[in-house]
N, C-alpha and C positions, 0 to 999 in steps of 0.2 A: 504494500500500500504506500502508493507519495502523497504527500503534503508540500505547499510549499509558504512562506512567509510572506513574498510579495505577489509574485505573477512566474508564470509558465506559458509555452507556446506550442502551438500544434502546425498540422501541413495538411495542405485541401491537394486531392487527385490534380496530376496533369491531365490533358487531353488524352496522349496517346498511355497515360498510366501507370503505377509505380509499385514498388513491391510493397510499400507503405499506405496505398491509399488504393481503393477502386478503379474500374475507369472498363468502357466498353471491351479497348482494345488489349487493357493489360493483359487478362488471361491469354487470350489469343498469342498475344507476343512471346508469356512465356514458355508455353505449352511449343511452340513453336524452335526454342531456345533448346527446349528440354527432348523434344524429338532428334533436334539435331545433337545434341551432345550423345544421344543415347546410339543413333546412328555410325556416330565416330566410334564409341568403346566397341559396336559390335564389326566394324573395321578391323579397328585394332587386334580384336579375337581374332582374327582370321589370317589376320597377320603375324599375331603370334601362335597360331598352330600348325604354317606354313614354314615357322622358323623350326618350332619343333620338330616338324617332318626333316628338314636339312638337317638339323644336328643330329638326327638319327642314321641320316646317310652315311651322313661325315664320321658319325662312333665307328659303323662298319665300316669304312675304308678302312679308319684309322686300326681295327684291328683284322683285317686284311693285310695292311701294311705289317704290323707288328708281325705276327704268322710269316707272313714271305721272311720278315728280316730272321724270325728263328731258325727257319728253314735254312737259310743260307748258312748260319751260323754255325749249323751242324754241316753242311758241305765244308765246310773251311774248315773247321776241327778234324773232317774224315780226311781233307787232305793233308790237312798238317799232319794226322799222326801217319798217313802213306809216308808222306816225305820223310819224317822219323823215322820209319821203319825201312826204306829205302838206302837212309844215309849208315844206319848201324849197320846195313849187310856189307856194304861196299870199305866201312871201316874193318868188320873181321873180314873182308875177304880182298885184302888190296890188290893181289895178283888178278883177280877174277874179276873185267870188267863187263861181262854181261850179266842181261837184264834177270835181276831173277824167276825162278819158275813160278809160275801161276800170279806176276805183280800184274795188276790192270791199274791201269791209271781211271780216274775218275771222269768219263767223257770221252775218253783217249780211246786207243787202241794197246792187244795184248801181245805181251813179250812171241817172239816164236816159238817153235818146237824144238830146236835147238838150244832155245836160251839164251840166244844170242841179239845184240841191239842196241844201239846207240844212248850210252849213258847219260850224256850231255843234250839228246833231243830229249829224253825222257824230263830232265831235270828244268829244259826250258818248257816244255808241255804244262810243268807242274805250275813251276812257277808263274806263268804267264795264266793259267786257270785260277790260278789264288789271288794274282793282281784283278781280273775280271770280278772275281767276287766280293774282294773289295770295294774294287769301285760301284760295281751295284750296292752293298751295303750303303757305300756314302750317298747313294742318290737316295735308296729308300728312309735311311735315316733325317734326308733333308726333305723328302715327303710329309715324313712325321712329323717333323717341325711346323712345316708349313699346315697341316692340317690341325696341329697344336692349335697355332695361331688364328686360325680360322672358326676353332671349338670355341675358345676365347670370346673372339668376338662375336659370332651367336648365341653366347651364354651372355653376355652385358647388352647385346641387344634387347633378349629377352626381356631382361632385368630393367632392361630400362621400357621395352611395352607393359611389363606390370604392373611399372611404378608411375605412366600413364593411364592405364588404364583405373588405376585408384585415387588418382587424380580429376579424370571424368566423373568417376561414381563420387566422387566427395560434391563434385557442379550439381551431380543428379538431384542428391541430397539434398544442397541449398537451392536449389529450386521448387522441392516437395516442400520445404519448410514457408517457402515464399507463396506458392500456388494455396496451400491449406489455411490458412489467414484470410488471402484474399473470396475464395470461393465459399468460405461463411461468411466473410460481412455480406456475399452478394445474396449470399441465401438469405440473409437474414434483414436485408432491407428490400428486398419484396414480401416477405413478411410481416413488416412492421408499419406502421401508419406511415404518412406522407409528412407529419410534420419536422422539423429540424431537430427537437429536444429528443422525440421518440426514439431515434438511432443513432444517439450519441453515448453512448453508456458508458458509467464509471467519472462523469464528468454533468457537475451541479450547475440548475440551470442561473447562474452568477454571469455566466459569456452573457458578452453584447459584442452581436455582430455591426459595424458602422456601414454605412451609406457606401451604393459602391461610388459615387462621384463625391464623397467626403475628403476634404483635405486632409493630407497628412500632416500628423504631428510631430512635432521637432521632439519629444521623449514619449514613449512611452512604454511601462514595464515589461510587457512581454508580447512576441507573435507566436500565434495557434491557428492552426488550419486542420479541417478534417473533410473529406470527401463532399462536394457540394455539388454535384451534378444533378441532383431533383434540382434544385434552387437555379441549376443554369440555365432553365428552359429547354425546348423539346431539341432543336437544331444542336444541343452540346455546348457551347458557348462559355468560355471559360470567364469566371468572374475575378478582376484583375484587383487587385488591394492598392490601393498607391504603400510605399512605405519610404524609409530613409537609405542612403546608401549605404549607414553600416547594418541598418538592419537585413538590409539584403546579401549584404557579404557576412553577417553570423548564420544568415540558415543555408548559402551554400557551402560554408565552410562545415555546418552540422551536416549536412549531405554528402560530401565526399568525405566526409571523415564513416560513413555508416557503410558498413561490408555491403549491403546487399542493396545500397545507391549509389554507391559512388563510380560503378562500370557504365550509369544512364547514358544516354549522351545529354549533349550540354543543349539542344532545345528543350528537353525535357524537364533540364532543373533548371531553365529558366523558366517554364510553366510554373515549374512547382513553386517555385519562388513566389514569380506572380501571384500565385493564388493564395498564399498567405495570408494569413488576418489575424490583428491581436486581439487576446481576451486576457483579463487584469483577475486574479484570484488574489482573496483576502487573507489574510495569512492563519496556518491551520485549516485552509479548505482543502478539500479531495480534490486530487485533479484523476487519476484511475486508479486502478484495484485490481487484485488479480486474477484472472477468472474473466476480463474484458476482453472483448474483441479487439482487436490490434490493427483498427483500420484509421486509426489518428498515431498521428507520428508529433512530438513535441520539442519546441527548442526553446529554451531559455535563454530569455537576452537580459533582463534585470532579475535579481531577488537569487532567492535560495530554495533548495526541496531536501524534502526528509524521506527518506521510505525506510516506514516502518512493517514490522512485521503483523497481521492480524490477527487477532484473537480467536 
């Protein structure tokens, strides 16, 4: 519950409508806001299930790759230990430089049936098969890398569609919070009489609305405005408050200070502006309560408020 000492102020609907006040177009706009945003996240889902599909590609290469590079790893050890086992025969047997019986080289061709055959082609065979298998290790190992790198950054891409996509759902949200306000006061001023006091609730009927072709006053304690679209006639016609220029620069300064006005555009707050109008409370009056419809939005330009808790 607030109270306030001297005066408090409120905000009348733009034309085209505010998250704060009624207005033909408001809903429209932001149900319209709210399609589109919801549109993006289911984008982005597709987007990231499309990522997900790649980096499932990408794991099987990557252990394709891995597999091939074992593979090899084990041809390289079989010929290392050939060569091993090649070079201890030819050390016990220095006199004896043929090939020995049943040696097959790995890919090669086999000693003959004499046993006989070039020591020196066999040992460039070898060698020149173990160079090749290195150098394919080094290619596949620089595959690995590369598709490392590539896991990587489909993993922060990801990371980074989620943390969009909880980003839209958070818009979602403050647009359901924005729409649910507005679409009870509509319901509930077709419901309620035609007069001005009848659907202002939470607020004593103390307000004096002024003349709209009344001059402005060089002080006065506070501007209030709350939806006034019955009052504007059938055409919509917005009713313009004259006021001062700070008073006009304290409620767009309260407007772009409010989360969920300050993205308007700027004809918009200067309706809202426009429509403005002060009402003076005496000190210790009710200005709302909780459990009020949230279709008056208030700024204080003179005095002070209390809110207290209710009994």
């Amino acid at each position: 519950m607030a109270s306030s000492k001297s005066a408090t102020a409120g905000l009348a609907g733009s034309k085209n409508g505010t998250p704060a006040a009624t207005g033909k177009n408001n809903g429209s706009q932001v149900k319209v806001d709210h399609r589109a945003i919801e549109d993006t996240v289911l984008s982005l889902r597709r987007e990231l299930r499309e990522v997900y599909e790649t980096l499932r590609e990408k794991n099987e290469q990557l252990v394709d790759l891995e597999k091939d590079v074992r593979d090899r790893d084990i041809s390289i050890r079989y010929l290392n230990n050939e060569y091993r086992k090649l070079k201890e025969y030819y050390q016990s047997n220095k006199s004896d430089l043929s090939v020995p019986p049943n040696f097959k080289l790995n890919g090669g061709g086999k000693a003959d049936e004499n046993g006989t055959g070039n020591l020196e082609d066999l040992l460039q065979k070898l060698q020149k098969e173990v160079k090749e298998k290195d150098l394919q290790i080094r290619e596949l190992n620089q595959k690995v890398i590369r598709l490392s790198n590539n896991l990587i950054y489909v993993q922060k891409e990801s990371l980074s569609k989620d943390d969009r996509i909880d980003e839209l759902q958070n818009e979602i949200d403050k647009f359901r919070q924005v729409v649910r306000p507005i679409t009870k006061a509509l319901i509930e001023k077709r419901c309620s009489e035609d007069t001005f006091d009848a659907w202002s609730p939470g607020v004593e009927n103390t307000r004096v609305l002024p003349p709209v072709n009344a001059e402005p006053r060089m002080k006065r304690q506070a501007i209030s405005a709350e939806p006034l679209s019955s009052l504007a006639g059938m055409q919509g016609d917005l009713i313009k408050i004259p006021k001062t220029s700070l008073s006009r620069e304290i409620i767009k300064s309260a407007i772009l200070d409010n989360d969920f006005m300050k993205n308007l555009e700027m004809t918009q707050i200067r309706e809202i502006v426009d429509c403005m109008y002060p009402v003076q409370y005496g000190a210790g009056s009710l200005i709302i309560k909780e459990g009020d419809v949230g279709s008056i939005v208030y700024v204080m330009e003179v005095g002070e408020e209390a809110v207290k808790k209710a009994p």
